[in-house]
C-alpha positions in Angstrom: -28.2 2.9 15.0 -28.8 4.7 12.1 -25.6 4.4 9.9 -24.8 0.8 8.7 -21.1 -0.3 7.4 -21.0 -3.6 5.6 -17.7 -6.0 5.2 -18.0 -8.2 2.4 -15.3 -11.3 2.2 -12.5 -10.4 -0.1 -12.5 -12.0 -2.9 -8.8 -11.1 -4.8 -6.6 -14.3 -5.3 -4.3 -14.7 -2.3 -6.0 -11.1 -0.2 -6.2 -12.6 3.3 -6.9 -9.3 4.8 -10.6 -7.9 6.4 -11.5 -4.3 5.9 -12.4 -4.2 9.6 -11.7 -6.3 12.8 -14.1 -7.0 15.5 -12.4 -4.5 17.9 -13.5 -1.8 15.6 -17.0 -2.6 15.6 -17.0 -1.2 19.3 -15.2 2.0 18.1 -18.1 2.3 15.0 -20.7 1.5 17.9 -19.9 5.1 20.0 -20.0 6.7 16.3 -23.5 5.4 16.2 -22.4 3.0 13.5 -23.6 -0.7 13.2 -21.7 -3.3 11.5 -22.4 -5.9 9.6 -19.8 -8.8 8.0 -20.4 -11.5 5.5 -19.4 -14.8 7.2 -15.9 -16.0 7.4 -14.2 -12.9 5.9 -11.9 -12.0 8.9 -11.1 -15.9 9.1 -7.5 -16.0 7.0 -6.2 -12.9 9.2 -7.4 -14.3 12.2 -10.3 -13.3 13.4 -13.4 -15.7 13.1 -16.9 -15.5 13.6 -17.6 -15.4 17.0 -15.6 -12.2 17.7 -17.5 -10.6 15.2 -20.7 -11.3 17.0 -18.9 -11.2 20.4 -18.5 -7.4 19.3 -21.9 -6.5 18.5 -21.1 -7.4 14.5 -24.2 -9.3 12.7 -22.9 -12.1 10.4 -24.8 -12.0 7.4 -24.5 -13.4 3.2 -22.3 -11.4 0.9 -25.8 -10.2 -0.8 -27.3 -9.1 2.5 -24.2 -6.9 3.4 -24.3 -5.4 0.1 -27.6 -4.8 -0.2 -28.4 -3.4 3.5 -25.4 -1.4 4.3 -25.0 2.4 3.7 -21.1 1.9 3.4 -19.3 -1.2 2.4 -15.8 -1.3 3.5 -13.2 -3.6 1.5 -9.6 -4.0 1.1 -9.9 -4.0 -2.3 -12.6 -3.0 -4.0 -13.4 -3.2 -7.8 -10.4 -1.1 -9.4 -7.7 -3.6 -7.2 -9.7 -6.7 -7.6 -10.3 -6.1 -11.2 -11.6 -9.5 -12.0 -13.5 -11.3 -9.2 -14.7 -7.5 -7.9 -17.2 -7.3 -11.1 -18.8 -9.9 -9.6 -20.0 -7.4 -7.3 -21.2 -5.0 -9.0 -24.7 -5.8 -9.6 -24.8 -6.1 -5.5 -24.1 -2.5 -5.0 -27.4 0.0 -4.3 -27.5 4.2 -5.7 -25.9 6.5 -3.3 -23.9 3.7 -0.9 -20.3 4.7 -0.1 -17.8 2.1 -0.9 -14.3 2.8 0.6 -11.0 0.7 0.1 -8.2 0.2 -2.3 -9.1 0.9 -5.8 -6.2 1.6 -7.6 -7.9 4.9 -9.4 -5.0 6.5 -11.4 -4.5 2.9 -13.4 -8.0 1.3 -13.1 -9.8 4.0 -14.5 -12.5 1.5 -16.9 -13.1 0.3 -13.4 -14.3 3.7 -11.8 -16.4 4.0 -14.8 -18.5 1.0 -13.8 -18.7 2.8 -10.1 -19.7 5.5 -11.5 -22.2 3.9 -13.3 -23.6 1.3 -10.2 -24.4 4.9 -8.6 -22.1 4.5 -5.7 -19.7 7.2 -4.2 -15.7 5.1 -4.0 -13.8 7.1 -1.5 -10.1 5.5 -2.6 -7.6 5.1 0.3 -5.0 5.3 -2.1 -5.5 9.0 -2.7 -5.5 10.2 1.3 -3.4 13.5 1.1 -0.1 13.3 3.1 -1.4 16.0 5.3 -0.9 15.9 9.0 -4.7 15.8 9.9 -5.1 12.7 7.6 -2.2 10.7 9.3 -4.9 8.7 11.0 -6.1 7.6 7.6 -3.3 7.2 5.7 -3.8 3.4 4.7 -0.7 3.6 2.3 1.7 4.3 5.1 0.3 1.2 7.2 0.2 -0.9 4.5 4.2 0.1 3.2 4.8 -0.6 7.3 4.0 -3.7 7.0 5.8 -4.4 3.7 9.1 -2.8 4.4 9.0 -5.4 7.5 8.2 -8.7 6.0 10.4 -7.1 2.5 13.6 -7.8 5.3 12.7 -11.3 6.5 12.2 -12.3 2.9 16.0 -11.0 2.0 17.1 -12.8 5.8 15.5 -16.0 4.9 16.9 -16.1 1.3 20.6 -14.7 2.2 22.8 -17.6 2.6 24.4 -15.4 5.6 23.6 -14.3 8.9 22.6 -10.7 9.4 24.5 -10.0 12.3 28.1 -10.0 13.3 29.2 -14.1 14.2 32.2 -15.6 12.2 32.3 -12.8 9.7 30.8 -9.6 9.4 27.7 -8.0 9.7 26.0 -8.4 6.6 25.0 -5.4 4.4 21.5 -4.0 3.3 21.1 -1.5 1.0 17.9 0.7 1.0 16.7 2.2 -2.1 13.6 4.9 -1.3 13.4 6.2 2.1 9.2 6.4 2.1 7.2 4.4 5.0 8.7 0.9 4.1 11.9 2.1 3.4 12.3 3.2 6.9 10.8 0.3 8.3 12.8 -1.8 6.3 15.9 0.1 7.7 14.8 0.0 11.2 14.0 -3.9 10.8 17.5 -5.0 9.5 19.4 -2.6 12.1 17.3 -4.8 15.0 18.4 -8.0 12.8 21.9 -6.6 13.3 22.9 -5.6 9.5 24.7 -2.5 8.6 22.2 -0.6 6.9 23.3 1.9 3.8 20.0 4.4 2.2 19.3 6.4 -0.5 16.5 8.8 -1.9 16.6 11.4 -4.3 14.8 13.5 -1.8 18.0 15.3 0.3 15.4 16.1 3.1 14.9 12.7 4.3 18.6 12.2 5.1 18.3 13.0 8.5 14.9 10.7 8.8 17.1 7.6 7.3 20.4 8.5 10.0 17.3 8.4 13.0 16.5 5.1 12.5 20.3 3.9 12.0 21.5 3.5 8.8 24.2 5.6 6.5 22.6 8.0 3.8 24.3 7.6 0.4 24.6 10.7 -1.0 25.1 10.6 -4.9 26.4 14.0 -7.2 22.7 14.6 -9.0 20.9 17.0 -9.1 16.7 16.1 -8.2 14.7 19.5 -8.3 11.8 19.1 -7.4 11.3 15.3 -6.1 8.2 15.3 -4.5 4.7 16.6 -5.5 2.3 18.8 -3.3 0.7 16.0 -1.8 4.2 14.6 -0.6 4.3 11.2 -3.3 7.6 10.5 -5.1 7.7 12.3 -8.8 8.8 10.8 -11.8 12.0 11.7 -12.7 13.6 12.1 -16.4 15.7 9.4 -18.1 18.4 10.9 -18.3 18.2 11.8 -14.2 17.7 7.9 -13.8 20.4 7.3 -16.2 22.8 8.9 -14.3 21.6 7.5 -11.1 21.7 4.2 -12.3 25.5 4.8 -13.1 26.5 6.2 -9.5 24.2 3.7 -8.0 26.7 0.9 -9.9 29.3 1.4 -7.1 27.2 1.4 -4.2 25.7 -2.4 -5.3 29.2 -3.8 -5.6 29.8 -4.5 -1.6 25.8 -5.3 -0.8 24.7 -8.6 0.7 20.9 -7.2 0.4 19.5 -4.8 -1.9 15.8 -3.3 -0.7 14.1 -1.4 -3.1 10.8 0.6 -2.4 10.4 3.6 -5.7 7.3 4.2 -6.9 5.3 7.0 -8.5 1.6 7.1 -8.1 -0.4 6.3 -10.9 3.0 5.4 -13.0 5.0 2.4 -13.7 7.7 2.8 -11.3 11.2 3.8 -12.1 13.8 1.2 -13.2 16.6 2.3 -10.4 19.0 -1.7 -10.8 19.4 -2.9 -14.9 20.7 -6.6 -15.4 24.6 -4.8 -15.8 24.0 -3.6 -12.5 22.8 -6.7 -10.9 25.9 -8.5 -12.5 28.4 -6.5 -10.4 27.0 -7.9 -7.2 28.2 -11.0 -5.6 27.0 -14.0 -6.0 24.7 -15.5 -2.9 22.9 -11.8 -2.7 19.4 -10.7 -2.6 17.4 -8.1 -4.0 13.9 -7.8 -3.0 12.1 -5.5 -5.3 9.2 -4.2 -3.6 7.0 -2.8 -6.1 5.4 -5.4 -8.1 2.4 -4.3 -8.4 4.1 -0.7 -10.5 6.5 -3.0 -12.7 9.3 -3.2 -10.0 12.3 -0.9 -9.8 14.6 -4.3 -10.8 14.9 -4.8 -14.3 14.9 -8.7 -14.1 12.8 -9.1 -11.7 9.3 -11.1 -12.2 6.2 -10.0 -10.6 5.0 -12.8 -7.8 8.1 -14.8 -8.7 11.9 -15.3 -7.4 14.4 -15.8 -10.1 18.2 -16.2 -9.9 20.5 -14.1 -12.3 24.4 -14.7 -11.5 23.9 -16.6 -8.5 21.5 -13.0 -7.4 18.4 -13.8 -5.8 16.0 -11.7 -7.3 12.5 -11.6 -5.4 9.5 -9.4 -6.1 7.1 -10.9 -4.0 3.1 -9.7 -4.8 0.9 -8.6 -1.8 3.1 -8.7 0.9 0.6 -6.9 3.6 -1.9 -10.1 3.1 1.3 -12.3 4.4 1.1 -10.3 7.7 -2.8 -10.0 7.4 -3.6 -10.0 11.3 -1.6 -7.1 11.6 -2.4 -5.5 8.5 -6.2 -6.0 9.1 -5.4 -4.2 12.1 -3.9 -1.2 11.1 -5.9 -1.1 7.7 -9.3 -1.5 9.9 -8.2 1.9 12.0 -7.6 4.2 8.9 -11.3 3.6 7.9 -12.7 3.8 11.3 -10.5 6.8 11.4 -12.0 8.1 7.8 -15.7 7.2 8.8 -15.2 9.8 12.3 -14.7 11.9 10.2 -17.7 11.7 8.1 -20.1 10.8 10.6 -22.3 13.4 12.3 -25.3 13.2 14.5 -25.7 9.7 13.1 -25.6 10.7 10.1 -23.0 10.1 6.6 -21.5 13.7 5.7 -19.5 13.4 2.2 -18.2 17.4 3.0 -16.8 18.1 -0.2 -15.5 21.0 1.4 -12.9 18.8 3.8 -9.9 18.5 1.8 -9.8 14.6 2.7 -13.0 13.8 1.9 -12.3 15.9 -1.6 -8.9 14.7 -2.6 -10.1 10.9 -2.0 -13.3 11.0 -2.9 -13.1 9.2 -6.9 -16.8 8.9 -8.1 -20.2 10.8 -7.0 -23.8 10.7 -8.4 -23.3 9.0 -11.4 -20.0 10.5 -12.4 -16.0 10.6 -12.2 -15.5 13.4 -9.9 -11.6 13.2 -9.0 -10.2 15.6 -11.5 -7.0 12.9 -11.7 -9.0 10.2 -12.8 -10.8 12.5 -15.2 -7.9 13.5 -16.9 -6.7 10.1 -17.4 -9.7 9.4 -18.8 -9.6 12.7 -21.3 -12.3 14.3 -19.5 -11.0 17.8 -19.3 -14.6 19.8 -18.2 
């Protein structure tokens, strides 16, 4: 087989997911793709060794699969593993692809040093929300998967039941209706909970009422709420200001409060203040969902769970890795999906003219290409 793919253990605190799962060795074997996998790294989400092998994988060191492969696939690679990930950076070879989570926008010093180890860092981060890229939109699985465990965090810390017994159903409040906010809807309606939603984005009303909850509808006025690539936009203060306000009211009669808002490549929008989280009851939950952008509670503590009024704050870090079989899974058939595209006659195709391939692509021969990630680096030619 004449293109190689490489899956190194990953090496983040706490990541238990694997950048590809035996099944999809098969898939990579009709694309004329071999794969390779440093030992033990599908072991925390389940899948050992032998069905590696049993799928035509070879099991090989960490320095072999860097040094052989012509792609090296990774959940996280350097930008979101920051610390550990430099380890690796003397592995890498001039002209491999690296694809994974890199965190580009924020971890710009990071795609320096790519740049610099000569390799080209296709970020799954930055897949456009367009509908021929659905199959490799690694965001949308991952914020799946967190919207769902996000729910059986807030069951498992709400001193009630979630569905009608001696009292009422409880209630769950959904603040952003992206990918996790819907699954976190469509999670607590199957637990049994009454399910209120909002979103500063009107159009999505009719997405939230589809999978069974009530869309709040608050007297602001958004503009234009979304960018070109379909992400959340930052907002003024004084929008948030008032939203906060409205939003008040809405928090006084909530036994759960989900909360999803972020912004790529900003700190994301502080949507509950500590006044706000006062007017809820006490024994109540909020599970703040976006740790990894400064969360959208103000009290809330990245990794940690606090208690503020008898509130339960959580903003629990890395919630995919909980769920890593699963995740591993779904992550596993975006880059299979990515690497289809790229692969012709056996052979890597970096098409800058695809729009996929452009938009994610971050670094290329030595240099930042991603016109983003050059302007947050002050690069303006």
């Amino acid at each position: 087989m004449s293109v190689t793919v490489g899956v190194p253990r990953e090496t983040f605190p706490g990541e238990r997911r694997v950048a590809i799962v035996p099944r999809q060795c098969d898939a990579l074997a009709k694309l004329d793709a071999s794969v390779s996998v440093e030992r033990s790294a599908g072991l925390q989400a389940g899948f050992p060794d032998d069905q590696y092998a049993a799928h035509g994988a070879r099991l090989a060191s960490r320095a072999e699969v860097f040094q052989a492969e012509d792609v090296i696939a990774q959940v996280r690679a350097l930008g979101a593993n920051p610390e550990a990930g430099r380890a690796d950076l003397s592995l890498f070879r001039h002209g491999q692809i690296v694809m994974g989570f890199g965190e580009p926008l924020t971890a710009v010093s990071e795609c320096s040093d790519l740049a610099a180890a000569g390799v080209s860092f296709l970020a799954m981060e930055l897949v456009p929300r367009i509908t021929r890229a659905q199959s490799l939109d690694a965001l949308s699985s991952m914020a799946t998967i967190s919207g769902y465990a996000a729910v059986l965090l807030a069951a498992i810390s709400l001193p009630k039941v979630f569905p009608m017994l001696m009292t009422a159903a409880s209630k769950v409040f959904v603040l952003g209706a992206g990918v996790a906010g819907l699954q976190a809807i469509a999670t607590a309606r199957r637990l049994g909970a009454v399910v209120w939603a909002y979103d500063v984005r009107q159009a999505v009303k009719e997405q939230v009422e589809s999978v069974g909850a009530k869309f709040v509808a608050l007297n602001l006025e958004a503009g234009a709420s979304e960018d070109n690539g379909g992400y959340a936009k930052a907002m003024d203060q004084e929008f948030y200001r008032q939203q906060r306000e409205l939003l008040t009211e809405v928090l006084r009669d909530q036994d759960v409060v989900i909360t999803t808002v972020a912004v790529p490549g900003k700190r994301a929008p502080v949507l509950i203040t500590g006044e706000m989280v006062s007017v809820m009851a006490p024994g109540s939950v909020i599970v703040d969902l976006v740790a990894e952008r400064g969360g959208n509670c103000e009290l809330s503590r990245a990794g940690e769970t606090i208690v503020h009024n008898g509130v339960t704050i959580l903003r629990p870090l890395n919630l995919p890795s909980v769920v890593s079989y699963n995740a591993s899974q779904m992550f596993a058939s975006n880059l299979t999906a990515f690497l289809k595209l790229m692969l012709r006659d056996g052979a890597l195709n970096l098409n800058l003219d695809d729009e996929i391939v452009r938009e994610t692509l971050v670094t290329h021969g030595n240099q930042i290409v991603h016109p983003r990630v050059r302007e947050s680096l002050g690069v303006t030619t």
